[in-house]
ZALUMLO-680180 format. One record per residue (C-alpha): x, y, z negated; residue number from 1. Coordinates in pm, 1 decimal, always signed. Last residue first. Example, Ala and Ser with C-alpha at 12.3 -4.5 7.8 and 13.67 -1.06 7.14 Angstrom:
<atoms>
{atom {+1367.0 -106.0 -714.0} 2}
{atom {+1230.0 -450.0 -780.0} 1}
</atoms>
This chain:
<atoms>
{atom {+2026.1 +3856.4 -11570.9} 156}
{atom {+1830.3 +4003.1 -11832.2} 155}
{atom {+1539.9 +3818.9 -11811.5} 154}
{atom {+1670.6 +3444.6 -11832.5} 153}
{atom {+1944.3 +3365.3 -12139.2} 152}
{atom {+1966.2 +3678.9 -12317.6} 151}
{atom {+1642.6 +3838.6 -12290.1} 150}
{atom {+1492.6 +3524.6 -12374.5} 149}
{atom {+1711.8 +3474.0 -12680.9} 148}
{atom {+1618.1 +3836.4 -12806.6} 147}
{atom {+1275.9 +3752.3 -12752.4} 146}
{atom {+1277.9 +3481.9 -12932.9} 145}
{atom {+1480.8 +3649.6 -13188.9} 144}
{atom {+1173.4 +3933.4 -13208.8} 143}
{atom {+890.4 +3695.2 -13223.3} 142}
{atom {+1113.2 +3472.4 -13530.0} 141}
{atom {+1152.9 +3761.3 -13687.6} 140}
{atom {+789.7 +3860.1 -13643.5} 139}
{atom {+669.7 +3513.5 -13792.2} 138}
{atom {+898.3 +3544.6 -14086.1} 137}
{atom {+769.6 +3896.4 -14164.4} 136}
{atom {+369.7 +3740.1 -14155.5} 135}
{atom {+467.3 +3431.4 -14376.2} 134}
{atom {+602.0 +3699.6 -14643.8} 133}
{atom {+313.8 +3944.7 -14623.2} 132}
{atom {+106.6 +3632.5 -14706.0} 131}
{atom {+413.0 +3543.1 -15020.7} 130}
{atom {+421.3 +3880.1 -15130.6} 129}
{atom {-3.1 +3892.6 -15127.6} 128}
{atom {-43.8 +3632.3 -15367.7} 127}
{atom {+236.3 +3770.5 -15584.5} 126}
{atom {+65.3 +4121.1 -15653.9} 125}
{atom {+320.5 +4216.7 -15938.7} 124}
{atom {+336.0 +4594.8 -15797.7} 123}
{atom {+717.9 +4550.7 -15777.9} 122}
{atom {+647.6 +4232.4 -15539.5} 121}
{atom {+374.4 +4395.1 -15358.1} 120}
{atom {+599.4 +4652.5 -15288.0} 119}
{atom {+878.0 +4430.3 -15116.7} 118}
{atom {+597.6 +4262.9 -14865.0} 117}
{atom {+463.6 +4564.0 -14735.6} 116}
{atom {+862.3 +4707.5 -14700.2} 115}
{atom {+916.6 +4419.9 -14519.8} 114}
{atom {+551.0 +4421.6 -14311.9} 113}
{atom {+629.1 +4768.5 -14173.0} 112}
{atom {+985.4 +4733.1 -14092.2} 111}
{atom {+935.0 +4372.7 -13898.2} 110}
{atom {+609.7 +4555.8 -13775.2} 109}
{atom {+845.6 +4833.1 -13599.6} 108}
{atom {+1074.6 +4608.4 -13438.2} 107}
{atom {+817.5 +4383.2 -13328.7} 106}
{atom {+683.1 +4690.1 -13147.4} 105}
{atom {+1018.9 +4794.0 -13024.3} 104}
{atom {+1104.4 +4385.3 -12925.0} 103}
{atom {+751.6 +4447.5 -12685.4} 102}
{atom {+894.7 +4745.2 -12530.0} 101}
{atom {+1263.5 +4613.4 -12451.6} 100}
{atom {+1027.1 +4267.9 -12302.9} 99}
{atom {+848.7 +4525.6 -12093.0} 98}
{atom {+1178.5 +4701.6 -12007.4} 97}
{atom {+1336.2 +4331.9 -11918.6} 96}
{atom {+1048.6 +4254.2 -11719.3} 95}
{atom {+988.9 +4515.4 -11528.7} 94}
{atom {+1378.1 +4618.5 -11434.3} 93}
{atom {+1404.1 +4270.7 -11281.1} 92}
{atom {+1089.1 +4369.8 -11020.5} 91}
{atom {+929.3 +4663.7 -11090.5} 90}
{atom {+872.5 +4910.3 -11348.9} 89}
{atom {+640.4 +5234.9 -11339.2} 88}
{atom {+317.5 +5096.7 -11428.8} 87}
{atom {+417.5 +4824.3 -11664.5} 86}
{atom {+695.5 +5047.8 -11840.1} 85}
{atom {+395.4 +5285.0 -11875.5} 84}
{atom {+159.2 +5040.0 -12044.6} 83}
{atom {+505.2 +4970.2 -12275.2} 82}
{atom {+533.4 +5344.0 -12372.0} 81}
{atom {+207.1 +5366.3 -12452.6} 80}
{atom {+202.8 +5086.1 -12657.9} 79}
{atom {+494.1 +5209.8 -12869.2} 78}
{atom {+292.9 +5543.8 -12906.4} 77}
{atom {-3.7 +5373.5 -13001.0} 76}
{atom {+208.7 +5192.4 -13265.8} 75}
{atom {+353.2 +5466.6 -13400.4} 74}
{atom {+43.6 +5683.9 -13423.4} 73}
{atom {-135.4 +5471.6 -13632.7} 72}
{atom {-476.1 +5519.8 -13669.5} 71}
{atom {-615.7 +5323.2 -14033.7} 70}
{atom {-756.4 +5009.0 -13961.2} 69}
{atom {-1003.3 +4854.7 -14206.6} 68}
{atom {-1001.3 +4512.5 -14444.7} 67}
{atom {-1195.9 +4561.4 -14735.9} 66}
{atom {-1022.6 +4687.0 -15097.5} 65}
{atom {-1054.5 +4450.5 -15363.6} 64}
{atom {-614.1 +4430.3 -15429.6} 63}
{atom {-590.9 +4079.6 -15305.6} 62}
{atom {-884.5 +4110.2 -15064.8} 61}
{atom {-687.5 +4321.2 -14852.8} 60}
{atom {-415.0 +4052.7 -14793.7} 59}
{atom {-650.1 +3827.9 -14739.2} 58}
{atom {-757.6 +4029.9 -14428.5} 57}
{atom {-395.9 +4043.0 -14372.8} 56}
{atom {-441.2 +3698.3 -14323.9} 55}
{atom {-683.3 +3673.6 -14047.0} 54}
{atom {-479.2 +3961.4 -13883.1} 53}
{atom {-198.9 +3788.9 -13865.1} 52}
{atom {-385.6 +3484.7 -13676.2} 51}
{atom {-491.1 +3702.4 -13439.8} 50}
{atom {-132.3 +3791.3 -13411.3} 49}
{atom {-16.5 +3436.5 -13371.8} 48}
{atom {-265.1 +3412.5 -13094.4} 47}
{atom {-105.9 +3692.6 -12935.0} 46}
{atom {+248.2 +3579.0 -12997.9} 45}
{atom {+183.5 +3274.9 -12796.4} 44}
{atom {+56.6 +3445.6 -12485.3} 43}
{atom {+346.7 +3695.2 -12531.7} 42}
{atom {+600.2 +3433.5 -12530.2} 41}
{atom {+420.5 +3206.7 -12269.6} 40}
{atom {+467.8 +3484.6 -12052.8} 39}
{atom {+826.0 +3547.8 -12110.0} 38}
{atom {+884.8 +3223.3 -12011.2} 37}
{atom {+693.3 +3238.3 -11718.1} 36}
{atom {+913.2 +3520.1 -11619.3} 35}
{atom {+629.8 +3772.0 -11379.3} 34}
{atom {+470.3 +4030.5 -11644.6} 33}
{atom {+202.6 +4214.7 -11541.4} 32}
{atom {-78.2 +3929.5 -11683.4} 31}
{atom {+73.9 +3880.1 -12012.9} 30}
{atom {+107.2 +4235.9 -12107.8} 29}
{atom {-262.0 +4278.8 -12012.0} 28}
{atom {-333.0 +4024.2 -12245.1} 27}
{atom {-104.4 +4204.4 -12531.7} 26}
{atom {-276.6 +4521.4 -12544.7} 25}
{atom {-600.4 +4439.2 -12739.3} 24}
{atom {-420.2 +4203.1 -12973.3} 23}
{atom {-124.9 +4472.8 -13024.2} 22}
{atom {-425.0 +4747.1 -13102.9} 21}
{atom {-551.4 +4543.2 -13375.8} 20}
{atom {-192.2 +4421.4 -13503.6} 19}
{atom {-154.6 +4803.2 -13540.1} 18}
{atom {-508.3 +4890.8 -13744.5} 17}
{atom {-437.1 +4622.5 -13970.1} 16}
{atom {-65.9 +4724.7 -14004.6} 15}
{atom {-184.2 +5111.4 -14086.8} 14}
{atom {-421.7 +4961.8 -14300.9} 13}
{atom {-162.4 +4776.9 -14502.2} 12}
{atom {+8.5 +5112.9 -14493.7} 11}
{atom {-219.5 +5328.8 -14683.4} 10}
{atom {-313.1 +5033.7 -14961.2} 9}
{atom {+79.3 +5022.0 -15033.8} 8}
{atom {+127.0 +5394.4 -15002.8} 7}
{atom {-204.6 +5400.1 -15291.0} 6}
{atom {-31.6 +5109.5 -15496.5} 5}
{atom {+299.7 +5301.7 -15436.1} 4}
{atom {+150.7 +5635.6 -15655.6} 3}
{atom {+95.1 +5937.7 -15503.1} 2}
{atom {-84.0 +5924.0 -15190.4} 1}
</atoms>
């Protein structure tokens, strides 16, 4: 990669390829986990990640390239770490570490999709700023819901 329309193409697969892996993980999440508030979080933020990965598909069609995952380490490392939390973890310290995993994961799209989001902006692809932009607000309203859950029920 050399130029930021090439880092730009890179890392939108790297999202596809992560929201991918996140829909594949995130039923099993549901299932271990015991808060029923934390499980209507996850089952609500995997639908909204299906729907994610609807519009990164637009996304991709925005700059004529089609809609494939590229491996990304970072997120099969963060969902390794979370399948492990679900192994290893029981009762209060299960829930909080698998809701400490799943704000990680957030963490790391929230990084992804604003720098995504920024570079279509310089690269004067306005369609695409305002999808990435819808996809950012969605994680940063995932992670504060999950920081208010933490807060108020799992943590204590």
């Amino acid at each position: 990669m050399k130029t930021l329309a090439e880092l730009f193409e890179h890392t939108l697969k790297d999202v596809y390829y992560a929201e991918n892996a996140i829909v594949k993980a995130l039923p099993k999440v549901s299932k271990t986990v015991k808060n029923t508030e934390l499980k209507k979080a996850v089952d609500h933020h995997l639908e909204e990640t299906k729907g994610q990965i609807e519009t990164l598909k637009k996304v991709f069609k925005t700059i004529n390239v089609k809609p494939e995952g590229e491996k990304c380490d970072a997120t099969d490392g963060l969902l390794k770490e979370t399948d492990g939390l679900m192994t290893e973890a029981q009762g209060v310290a299960l829930d909080a570490g698998v809701l400490a995993a799943c704000q990680a994961v957030e963490h790391y799209e929230i990084a992804r999709y604003g720098s995504l989001r920024e570079w279509a902006k310089v690269l004067g692809n306005e369609k695409a700023h305002v999808l990435l932009s819808e996809i950012l607000d969605q994680e940063n309203a995932a992670n504060n819901k999950l920081t208010n859950l933490a807060v108020t029920a799992v943590n204590k």
